[in-house]
C-alpha positions as CSV (number, residue, x, y, z in Angstrom):
1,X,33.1,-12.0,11.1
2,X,31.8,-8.8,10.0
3,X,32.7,-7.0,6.8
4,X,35.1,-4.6,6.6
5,X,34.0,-0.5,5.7
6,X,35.6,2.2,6.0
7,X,34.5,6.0,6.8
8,X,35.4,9.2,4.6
9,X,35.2,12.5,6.1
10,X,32.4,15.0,5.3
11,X,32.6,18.5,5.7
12,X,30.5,20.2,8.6
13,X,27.7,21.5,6.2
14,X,26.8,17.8,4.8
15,X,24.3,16.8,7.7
16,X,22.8,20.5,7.5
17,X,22.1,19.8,3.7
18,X,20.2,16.8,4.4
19,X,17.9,17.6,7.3
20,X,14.1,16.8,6.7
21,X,11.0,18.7,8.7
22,X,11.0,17.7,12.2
23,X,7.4,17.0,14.1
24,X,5.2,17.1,11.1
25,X,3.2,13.9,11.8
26,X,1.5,12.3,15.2
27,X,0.0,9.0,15.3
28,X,-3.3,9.6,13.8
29,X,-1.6,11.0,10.5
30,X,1.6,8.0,10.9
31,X,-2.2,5.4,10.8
32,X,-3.2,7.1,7.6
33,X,-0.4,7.0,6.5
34,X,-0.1,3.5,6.8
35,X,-3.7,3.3,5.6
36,X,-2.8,5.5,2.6
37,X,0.4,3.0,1.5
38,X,-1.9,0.0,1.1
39,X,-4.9,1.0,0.2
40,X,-4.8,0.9,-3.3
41,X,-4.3,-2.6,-2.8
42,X,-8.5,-2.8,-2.1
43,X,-9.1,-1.5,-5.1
44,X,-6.8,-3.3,-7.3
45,X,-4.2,-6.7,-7.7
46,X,-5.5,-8.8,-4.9
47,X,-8.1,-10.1,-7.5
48,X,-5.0,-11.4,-9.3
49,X,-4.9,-14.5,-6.3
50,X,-8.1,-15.7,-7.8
51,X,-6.9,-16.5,-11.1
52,X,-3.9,-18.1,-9.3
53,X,-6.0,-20.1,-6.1
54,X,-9.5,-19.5,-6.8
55,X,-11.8,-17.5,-4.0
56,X,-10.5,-20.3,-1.2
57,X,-6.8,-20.2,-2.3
58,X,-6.8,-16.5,-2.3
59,X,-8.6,-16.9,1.2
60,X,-5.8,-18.9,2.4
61,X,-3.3,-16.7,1.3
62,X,-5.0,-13.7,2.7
63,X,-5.1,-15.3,6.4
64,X,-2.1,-16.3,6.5
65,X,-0.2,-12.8,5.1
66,X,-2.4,-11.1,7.4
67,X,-1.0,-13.3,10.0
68,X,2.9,-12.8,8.8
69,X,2.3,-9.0,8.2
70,X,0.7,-8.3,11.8
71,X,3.2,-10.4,13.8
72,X,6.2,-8.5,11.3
73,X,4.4,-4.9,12.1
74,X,4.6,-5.9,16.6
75,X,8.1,-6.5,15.7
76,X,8.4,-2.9,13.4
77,X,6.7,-1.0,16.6
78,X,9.0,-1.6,18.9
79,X,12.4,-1.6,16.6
80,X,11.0,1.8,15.4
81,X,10.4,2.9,18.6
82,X,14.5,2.0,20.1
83,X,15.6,3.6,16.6
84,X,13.4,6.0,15.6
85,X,15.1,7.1,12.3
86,X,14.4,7.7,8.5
87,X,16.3,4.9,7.2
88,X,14.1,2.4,9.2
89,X,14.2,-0.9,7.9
90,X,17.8,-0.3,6.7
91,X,18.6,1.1,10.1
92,X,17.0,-1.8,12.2
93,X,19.0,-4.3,9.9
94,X,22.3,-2.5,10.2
95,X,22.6,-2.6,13.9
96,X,21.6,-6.0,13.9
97,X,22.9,-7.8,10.7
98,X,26.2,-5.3,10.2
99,X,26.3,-2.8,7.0
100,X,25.9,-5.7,4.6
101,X,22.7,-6.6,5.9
102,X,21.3,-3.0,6.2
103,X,22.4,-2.5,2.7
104,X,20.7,-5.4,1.5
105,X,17.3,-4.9,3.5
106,X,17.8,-1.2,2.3
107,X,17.6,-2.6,-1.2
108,X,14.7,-4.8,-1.0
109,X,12.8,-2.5,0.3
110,X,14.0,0.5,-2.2
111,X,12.9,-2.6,-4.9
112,X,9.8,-2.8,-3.6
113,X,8.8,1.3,-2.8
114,X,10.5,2.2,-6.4
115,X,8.5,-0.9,-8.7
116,X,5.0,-0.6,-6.5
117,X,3.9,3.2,-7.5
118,X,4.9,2.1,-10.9
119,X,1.9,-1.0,-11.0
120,X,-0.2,1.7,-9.2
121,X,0.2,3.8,-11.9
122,X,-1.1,1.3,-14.6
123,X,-4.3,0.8,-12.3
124,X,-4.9,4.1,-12.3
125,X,-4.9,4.4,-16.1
126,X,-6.7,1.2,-16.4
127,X,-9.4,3.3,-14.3
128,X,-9.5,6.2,-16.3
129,X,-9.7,4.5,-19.7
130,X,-12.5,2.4,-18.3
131,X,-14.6,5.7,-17.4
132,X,-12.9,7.1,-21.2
133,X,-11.8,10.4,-19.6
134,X,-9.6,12.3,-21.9
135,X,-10.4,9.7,-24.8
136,X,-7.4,7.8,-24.0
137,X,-6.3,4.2,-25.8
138,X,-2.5,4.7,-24.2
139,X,-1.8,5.0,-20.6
140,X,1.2,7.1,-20.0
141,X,0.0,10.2,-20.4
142,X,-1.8,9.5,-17.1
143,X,1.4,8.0,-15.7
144,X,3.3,10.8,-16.4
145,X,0.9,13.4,-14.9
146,X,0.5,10.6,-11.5
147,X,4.3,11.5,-11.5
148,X,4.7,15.2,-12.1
149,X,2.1,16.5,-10.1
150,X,2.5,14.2,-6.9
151,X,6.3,14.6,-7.2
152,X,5.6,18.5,-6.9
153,X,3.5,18.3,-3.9
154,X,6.1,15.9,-2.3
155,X,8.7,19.1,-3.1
156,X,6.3,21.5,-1.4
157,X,6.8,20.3,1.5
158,X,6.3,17.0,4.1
159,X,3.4,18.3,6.3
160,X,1.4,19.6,3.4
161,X,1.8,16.1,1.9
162,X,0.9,14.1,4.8
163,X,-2.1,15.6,5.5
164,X,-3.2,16.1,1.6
165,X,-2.5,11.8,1.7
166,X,-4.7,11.5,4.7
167,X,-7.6,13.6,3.0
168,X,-7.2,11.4,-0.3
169,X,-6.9,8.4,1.7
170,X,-10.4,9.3,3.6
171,X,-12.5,9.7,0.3
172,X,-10.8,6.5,-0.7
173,X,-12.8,4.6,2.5
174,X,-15.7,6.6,1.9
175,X,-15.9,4.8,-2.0
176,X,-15.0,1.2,0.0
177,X,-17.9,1.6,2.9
178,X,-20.4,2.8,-0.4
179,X,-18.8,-0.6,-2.1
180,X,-19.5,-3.0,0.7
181,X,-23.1,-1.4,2.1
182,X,-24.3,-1.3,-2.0
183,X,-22.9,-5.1,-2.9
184,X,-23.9,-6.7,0.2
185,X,-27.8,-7.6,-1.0
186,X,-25.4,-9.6,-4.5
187,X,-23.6,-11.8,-2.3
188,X,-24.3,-15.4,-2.7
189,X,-21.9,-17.9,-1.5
190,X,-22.0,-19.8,-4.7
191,X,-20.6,-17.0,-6.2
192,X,-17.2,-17.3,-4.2
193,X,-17.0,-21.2,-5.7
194,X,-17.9,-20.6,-9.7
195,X,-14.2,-20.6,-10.7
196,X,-14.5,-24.4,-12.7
197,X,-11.7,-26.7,-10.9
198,X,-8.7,-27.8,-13.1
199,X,-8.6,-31.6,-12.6
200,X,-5.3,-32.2,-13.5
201,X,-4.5,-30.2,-10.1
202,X,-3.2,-31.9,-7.2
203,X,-5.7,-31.5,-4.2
204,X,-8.2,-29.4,-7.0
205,X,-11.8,-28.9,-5.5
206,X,-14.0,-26.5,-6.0
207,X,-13.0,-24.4,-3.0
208,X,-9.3,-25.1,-4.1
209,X,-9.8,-25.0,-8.1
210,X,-6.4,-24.9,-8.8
211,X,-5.0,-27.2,-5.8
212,X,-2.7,-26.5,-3.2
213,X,0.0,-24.5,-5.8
214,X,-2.6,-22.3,-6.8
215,X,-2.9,-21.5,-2.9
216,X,0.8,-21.3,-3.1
217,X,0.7,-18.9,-5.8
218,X,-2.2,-16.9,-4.5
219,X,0.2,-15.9,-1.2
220,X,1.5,-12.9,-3.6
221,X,-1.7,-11.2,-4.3
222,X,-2.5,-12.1,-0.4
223,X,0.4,-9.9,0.2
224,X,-1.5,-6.8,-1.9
225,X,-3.8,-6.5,0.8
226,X,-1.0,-5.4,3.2
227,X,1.8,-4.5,1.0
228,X,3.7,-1.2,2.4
229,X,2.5,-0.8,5.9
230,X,6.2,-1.5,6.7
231,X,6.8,1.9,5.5
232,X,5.6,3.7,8.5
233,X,8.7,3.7,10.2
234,X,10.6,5.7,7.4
235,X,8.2,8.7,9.5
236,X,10.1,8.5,12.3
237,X,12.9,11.9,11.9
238,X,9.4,13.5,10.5
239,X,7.0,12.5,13.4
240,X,6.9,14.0,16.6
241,X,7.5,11.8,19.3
242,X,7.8,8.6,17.3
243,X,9.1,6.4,20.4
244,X,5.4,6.9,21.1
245,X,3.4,8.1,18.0
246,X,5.3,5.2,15.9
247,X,4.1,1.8,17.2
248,X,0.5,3.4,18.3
249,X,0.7,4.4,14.5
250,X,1.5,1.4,12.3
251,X,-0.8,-1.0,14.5
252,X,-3.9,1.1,14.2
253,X,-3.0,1.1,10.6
254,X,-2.8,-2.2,10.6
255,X,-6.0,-3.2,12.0
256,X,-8.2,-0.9,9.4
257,X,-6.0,-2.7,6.9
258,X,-7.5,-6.1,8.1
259,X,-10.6,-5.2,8.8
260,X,-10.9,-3.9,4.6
261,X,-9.2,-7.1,3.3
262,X,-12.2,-9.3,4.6
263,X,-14.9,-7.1,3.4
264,X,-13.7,-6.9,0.0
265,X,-12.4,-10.3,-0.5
266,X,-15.7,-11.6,0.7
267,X,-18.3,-8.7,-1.0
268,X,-16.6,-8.4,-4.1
269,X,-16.5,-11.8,-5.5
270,X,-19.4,-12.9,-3.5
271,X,-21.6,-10.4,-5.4
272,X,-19.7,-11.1,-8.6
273,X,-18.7,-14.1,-9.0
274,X,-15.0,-14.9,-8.7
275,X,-14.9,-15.5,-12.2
276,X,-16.0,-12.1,-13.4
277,X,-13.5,-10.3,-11.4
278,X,-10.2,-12.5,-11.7
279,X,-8.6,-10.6,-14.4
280,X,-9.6,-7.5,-14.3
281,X,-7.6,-4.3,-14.1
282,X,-10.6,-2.6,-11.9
283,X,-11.9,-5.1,-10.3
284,X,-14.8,-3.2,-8.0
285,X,-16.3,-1.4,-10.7
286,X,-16.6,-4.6,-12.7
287,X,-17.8,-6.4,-9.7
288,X,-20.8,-3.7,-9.4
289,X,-21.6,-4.2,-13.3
290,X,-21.1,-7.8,-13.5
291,X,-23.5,-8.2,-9.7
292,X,-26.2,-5.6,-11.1
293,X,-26.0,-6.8,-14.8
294,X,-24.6,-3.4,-16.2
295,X,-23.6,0.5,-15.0
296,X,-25.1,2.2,-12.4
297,X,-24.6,4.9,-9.9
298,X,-22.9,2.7,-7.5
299,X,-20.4,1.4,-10.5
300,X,-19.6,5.1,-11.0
301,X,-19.1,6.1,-7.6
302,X,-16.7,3.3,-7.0
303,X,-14.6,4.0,-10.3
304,X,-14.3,7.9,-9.6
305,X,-14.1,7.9,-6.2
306,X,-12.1,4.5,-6.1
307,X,-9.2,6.7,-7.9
308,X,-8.8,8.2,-4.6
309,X,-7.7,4.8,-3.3
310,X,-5.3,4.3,-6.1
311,X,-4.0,7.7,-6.0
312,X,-3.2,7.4,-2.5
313,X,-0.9,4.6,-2.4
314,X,0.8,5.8,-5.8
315,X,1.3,9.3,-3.4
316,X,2.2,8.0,-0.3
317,X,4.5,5.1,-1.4
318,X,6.6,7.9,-2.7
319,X,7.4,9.4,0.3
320,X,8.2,6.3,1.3
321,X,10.5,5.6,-1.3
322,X,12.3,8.8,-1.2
323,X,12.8,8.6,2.3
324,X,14.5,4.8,2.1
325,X,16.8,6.2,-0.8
326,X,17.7,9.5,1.3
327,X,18.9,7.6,4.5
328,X,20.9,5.0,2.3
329,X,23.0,8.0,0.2
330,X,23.1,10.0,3.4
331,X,24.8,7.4,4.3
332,X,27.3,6.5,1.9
333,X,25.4,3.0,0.4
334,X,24.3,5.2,-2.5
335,X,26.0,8.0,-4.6
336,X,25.3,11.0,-1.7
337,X,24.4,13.3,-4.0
338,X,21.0,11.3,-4.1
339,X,19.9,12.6,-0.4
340,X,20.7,16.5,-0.6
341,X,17.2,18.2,0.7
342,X,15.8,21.3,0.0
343,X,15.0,25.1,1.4
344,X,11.8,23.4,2.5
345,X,13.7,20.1,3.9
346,X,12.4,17.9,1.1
347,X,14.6,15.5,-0.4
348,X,14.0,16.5,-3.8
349,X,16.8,14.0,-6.1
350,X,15.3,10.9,-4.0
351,X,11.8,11.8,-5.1
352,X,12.7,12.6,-9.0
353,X,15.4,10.1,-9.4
354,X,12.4,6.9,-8.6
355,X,9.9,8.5,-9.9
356,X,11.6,8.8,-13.2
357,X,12.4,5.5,-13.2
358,X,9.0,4.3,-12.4
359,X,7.4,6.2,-14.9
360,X,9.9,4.4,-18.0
361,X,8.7,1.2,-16.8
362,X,4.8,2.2,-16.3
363,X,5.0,3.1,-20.0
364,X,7.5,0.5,-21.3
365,X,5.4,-2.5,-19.7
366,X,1.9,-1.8,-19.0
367,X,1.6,-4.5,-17.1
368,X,0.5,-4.2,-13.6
369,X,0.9,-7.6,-13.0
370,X,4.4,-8.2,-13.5
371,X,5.3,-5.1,-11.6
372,X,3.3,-6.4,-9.1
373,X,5.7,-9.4,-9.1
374,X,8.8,-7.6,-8.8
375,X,7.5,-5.2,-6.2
376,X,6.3,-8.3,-4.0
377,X,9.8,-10.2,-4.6
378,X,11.3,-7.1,-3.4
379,X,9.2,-6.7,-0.1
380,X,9.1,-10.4,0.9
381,X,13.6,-10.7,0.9
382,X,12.9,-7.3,3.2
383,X,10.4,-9.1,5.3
384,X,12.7,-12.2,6.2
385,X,15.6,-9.8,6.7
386,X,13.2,-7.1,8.9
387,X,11.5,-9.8,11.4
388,X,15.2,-11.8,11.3
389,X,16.8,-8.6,12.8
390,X,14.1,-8.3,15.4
391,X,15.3,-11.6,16.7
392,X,18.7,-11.2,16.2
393,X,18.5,-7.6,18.3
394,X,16.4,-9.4,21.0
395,X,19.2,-12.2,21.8
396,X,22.1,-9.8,21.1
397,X,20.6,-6.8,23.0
398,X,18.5,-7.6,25.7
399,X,19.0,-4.3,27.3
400,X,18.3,-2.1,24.7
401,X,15.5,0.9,25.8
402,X,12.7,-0.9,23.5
403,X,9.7,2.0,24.7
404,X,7.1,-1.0,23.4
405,X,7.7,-4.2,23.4
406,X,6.3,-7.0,21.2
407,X,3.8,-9.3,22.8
408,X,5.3,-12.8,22.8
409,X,9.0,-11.2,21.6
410,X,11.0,-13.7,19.2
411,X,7.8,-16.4,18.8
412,X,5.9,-13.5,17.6
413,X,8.5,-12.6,14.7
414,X,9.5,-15.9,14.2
415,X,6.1,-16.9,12.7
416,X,6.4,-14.0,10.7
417,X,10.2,-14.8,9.5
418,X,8.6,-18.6,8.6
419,X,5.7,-16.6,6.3
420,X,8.0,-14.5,5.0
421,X,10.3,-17.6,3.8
422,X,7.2,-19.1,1.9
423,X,6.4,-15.7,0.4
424,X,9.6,-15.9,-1.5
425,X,9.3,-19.0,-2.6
426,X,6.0,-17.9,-4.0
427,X,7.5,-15.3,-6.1
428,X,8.6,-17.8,-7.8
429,X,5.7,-20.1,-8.5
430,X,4.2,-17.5,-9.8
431,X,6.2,-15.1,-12.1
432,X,10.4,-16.9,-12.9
433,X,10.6,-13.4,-15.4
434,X,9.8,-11.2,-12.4
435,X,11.5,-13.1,-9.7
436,X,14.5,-13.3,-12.1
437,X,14.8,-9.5,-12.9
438,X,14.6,-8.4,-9.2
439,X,17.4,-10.7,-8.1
440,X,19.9,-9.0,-10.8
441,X,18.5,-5.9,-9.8
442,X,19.6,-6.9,-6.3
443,X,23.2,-8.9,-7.2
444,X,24.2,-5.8,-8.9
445,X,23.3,-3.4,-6.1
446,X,25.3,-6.0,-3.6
447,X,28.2,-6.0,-6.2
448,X,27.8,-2.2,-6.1
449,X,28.3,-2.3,-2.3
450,X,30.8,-4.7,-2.1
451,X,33.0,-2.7,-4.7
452,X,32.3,0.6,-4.1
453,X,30.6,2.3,-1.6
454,X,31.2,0.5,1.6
455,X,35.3,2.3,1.4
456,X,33.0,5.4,1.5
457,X,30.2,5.1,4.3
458,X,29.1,8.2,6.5
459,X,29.8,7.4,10.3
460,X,28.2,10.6,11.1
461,X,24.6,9.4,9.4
462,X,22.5,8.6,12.3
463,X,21.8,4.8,11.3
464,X,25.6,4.0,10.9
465,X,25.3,6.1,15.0
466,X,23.2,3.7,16.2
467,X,25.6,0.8,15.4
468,X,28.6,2.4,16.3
469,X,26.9,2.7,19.9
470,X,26.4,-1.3,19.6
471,X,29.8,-1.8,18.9
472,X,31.4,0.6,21.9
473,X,28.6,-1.4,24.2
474,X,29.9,-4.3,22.9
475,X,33.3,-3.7,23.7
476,X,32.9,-2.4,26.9
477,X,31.2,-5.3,27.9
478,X,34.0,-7.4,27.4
479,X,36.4,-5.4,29.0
């Protein structure tokens, strides 16, 4: 049985006041935007998994999130192609799991966008004071300028953003290719193995040092290599024909993802040393220094350019965050207020509100790791609810335009649901504090829902539209 909402009346002028910039992006840009989400994730966190699983733990991990993440991203292409609107993963799970579930996937991912530009944030300062620019010992300066100045270019306007994040994103692959091409003549396979095995570790070897938990465990940083792509779809009341620039977008996006996550998780430690790397806040420029026995050029290069990479994601993800927290208050699951855009269609509260919010904890913390943690816990509940409503569309709505359809349907997303599950459960392994700070984050924004703002939904938003068509369909049918 569904839960019950009810729907207050807005004025004529509340829709008008949150209208974002129609046909800004085509598939090219929607790629590098995809591109430009995760690709901070090359640069740093992934190297995390080895102090977790060792190099063939985080191997294991890596295959098998880039297996969950591609089958999940089939499944995105076509649900963003039947729905193409801003509140994306929210919208997907409303029509399919009812306004509960749409809130709930809403908030997971909102968890995940709000936390992840926040970890960013603390790699990029970790890459400054490495180079000592500024002759900085503390961080949040840095954090606070990420913020200011990205938030203001977001405010400028949507199409000047997309295509500055696509430019950023380019000089970002530029640094990796220079990575890979200069570390390539390092790599040695012992390298990948010199992580000394724990023996009181069931299954420890030395391509497992720390046994099949530390595998377990390594599944999170996996996740880094891919973390965000799923934000594509939040393009969709930007892009210009997303029924067809929207799946051909976030699968080409996809595949330069994977195709970066095997050069670097072989180069990198392979040159290095696994050992050298495992901790380390910039992992590439160490793995230079540590492979070539000090600085060089190359070590440079990587650490000035490799900002790019950082400063990408951190700029991107914020679009993607504002535009998650924009279709929720549009909608009524937040205070409205929150999605008001604009002269220049930008939704300017969603992008301050976040980002204030991300900087507090950037500076508070400092830790890029635990924000890591609470990011990931976030995206992996939105992952089981995303690929779960795929299914649950497929069997409920068989006739539903779909203008691309997932090869192999519900098998595909069911493997993808099955990863998803055991990514949660590694949240856990890994980080209890982390795990156990998203949840309340989560139980309160439920107990906000349940409380509050589902008496005061917007039937008029165009995600609470789609359902409503579901439900008249529905009916009819039965008549």
């Amino acid at each position: 049985m569904p839960e019950h909402v009810e729907y207050n009346q807005v004025d004529e002028n509340y829709l008008h006041q949150r209208q974002l910039k129609r046909g800004a992006a085509g598939w090219l840009l929607l790629a590098g935007l995809g591109v430009s989400y995760v690709i901070s994730g090359d640069f740093a966190g992934w190297n995390f998994g080895l102090a977790e699983g060792g190099w063939g733990g985080l191997l294991i991990a890596t295959v098998l999130m880039a297996v969950m993440y591609g089958c999940m991203v089939f499944g995105l292409a076509e649900m963003s192609s039947a729905m193409p609107v801003a509140g994306a993963g929210y919208g997907f799970a409303r029509r399919a799991l009812g306004p509960l579930g749409g809130f709930a996937t809403g908030i997971a991912i909102l968890i995940e966008y709000a936390i992840a530009p926040a970890a960013i944030a603390t790699f990029i300062g970790g890459y400054i004071e490495t180079l000592g620019l500024f002759g900085l010992t503390n961080s949040w300066p840095v954090f606070l300028a990420c913020y200011v100045i990205f938030i203001g270019i977001h405010l400028y306007g949507v199409g000047e953003a997309l295509r500055l994040m696509f430019g950023i994103t380019a000089i970002a692959v530029v640094a990796l290719v220079a990575f890979v091409v200069g570390m390539i003549p390092k790599v040695s396979f012992a390298n990948l193995f010199d992580i000394v095995p724990d023996t009181t570790a069931a299954g420890a070897s030395d391509f497992l040092p720390f046994g099949i938990a530390g595998a377990m465990a390594a599944l999170v940083y996996g996740i880094w290599f891919f973390l965000a792509i799923e934000g594509v779809p939040l393009a969709a009341e930007e892009a210009r024909d997303p029924k067809k620039d929207m799946p051909k977008g976030i699968i080409a996006g996809m595949g330069a993802l994977v195709v970066f996550a095997a050069l670097i998780l072989v180069v990198a430690p392979g040159a290095a040393g696994s050992s050298a790397i495992a901790n380390s806040d910039n992992p590439l420029p160490a793995a230079v220094r540590a492979a070539y026995g000090g600085d060089n050029f190359l070590a440079q290069l990587v650490n000035y350019v490799g900002l790019a990479g950082l400063v990408a994601s951190f700029f991107s993800i914020m679009y993607a965050y504002s535009r998650q927290l924009f279709a929720l208050s549009r909608a009524g699951y937040l205070p409205r207020w929150l999605s008001k855009t604009g002269s220049r269609k930008t939704p300017y509260l969603a992008l301050i509100v976040p980002g204030t919010i991300g900087f507090v904890l950037a500076a508070a913390t400092r830790d890029g790791a635990l924000l890591i943690n609470i990011a990931v816990f976030g995206a992996t509940v939105s992952y089981v609810l995303l690929n779960l409503s795929h299914i649950v569309l497929r069997i409920r709505e068989p006739r539903l335009e779909r203008p691309y359809r997932t090869p192999g349907g519900i098998a595909t997303t069911s493997v993808a649901l099955v990863l998803a599950v055991a990514a949660v459960i590694a949240t856990f392994i890994v980080d209890m504090v982390a795990a156990a700070i998203t949840a309340a984050i989560f139980v309160a924004a439920l107990g906000y829902f349940w409380f509050y703002s589902r008496h005061r939904l917007v039937a008029a938003a165009p995600e609470e539209e789609f359902a409503a068509v579901r439900m008249a369909e529905h009916d009819l049918d039965r008549e």
